[in-house]
N, C-alpha and C positions, 0 to 999 in steps of 0.2 A: 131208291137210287140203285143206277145199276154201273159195272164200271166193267172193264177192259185192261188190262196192261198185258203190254208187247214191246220186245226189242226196238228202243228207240232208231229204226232203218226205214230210209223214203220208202223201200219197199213194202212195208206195214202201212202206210196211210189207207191204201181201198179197203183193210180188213177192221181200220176204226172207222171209215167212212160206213160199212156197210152195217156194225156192230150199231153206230147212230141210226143209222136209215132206219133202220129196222125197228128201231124204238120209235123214230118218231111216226112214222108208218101206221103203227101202234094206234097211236093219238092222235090219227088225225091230223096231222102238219102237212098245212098248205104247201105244196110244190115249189111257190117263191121262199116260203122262208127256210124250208129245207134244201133249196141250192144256197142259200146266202150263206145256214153253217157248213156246210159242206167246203164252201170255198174259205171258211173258218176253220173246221179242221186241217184243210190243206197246208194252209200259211202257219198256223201255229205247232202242228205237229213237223212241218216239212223243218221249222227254226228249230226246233226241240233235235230231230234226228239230224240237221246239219252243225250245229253249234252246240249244245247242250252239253256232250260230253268233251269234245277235243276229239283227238285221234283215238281215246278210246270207244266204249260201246257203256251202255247202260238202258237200264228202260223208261217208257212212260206209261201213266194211267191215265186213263182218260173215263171220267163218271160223269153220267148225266143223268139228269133229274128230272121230272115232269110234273112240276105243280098245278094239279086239276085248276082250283079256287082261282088263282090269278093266270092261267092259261098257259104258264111259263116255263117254256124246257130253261135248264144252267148246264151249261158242260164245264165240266173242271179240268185241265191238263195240270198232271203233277209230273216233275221230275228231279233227278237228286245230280242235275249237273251243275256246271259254273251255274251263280246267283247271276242272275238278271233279271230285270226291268225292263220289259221292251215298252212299258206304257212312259217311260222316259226319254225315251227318244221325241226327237221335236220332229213334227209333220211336216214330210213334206212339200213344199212350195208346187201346189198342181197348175198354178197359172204359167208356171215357165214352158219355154217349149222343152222335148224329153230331152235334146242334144244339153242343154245347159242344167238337167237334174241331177243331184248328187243318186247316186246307185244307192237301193235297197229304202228300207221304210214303208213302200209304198202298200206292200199285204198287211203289215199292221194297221196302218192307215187305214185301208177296206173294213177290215175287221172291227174299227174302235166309230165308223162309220155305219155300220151295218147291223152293229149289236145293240141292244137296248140299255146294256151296265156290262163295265170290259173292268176287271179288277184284278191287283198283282199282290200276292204274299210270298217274302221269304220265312218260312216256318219248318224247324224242326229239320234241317239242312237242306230244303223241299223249296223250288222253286213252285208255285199253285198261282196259276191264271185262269180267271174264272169269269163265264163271258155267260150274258143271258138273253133269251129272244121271246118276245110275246108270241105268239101262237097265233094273235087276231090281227 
């Protein structure tokens, strides 16, 4: 397992995005399924640096893992902001038109659709969401 942490700021997502690439790059990871975390790092680190702390600042980690045997990268985001559950929030309604959608949801939504196991722990005063994608 290899990990990252940096200043929870929109402006650090290309330097977790690249930290990822680079690993998966590594291993082999199909181009499809490395744009799809990629568009998972975005949504989950971009809620982490916009929400996570409030008006203060704090950091995130983010560790990924590459398991040979079952083909499987896992990315972890940990962070020590407000407690949340965004796996609680209820999906939203994609058959409405967009004028009549409530705002926001829709990146977790991608994300809990795109992953193969999307998982949330409050631990140790540690928000950890932990998302994993097959490789094949």
């Amino acid at each position: 397992m290899k990990s990252i942490t940096v200043e929870a700021k929109i402006q650090n997502v290309d330097k977790v995005t690249e930290f990822v690439n680079t690993i998966l790059e590594e291993h082999g990871c199909p181009l499809k399924i490395q744009m799809q975390l990629d568009v998972a790092i975005d949504e989950i680190f971009g809620n982490i640096a916009y929400y996570a702390y409030g008006d203060g600042c704090g950091d995130a980690t983010i560790q990924i893992e590459m398991e040979q045997d079952s083909r499987t990268v896992t990315l972890t985001f940990i962070d020590q902001g407000v407690p949340y559950n965004p796996l609680e929030n209820k999906d939203p309604d994609i058959t409405l038109d967009i004028e009549e959608r409530e705002i926001g949801g829709l990146g977790i939504f991608l994300v809990k659709k795109t992953m193969d196991e999307v998982s949330y722990e409050y631990a140790e005063r540690q928000n950890i969401l932990t998302l994993k994608k097959k490789l094949i």
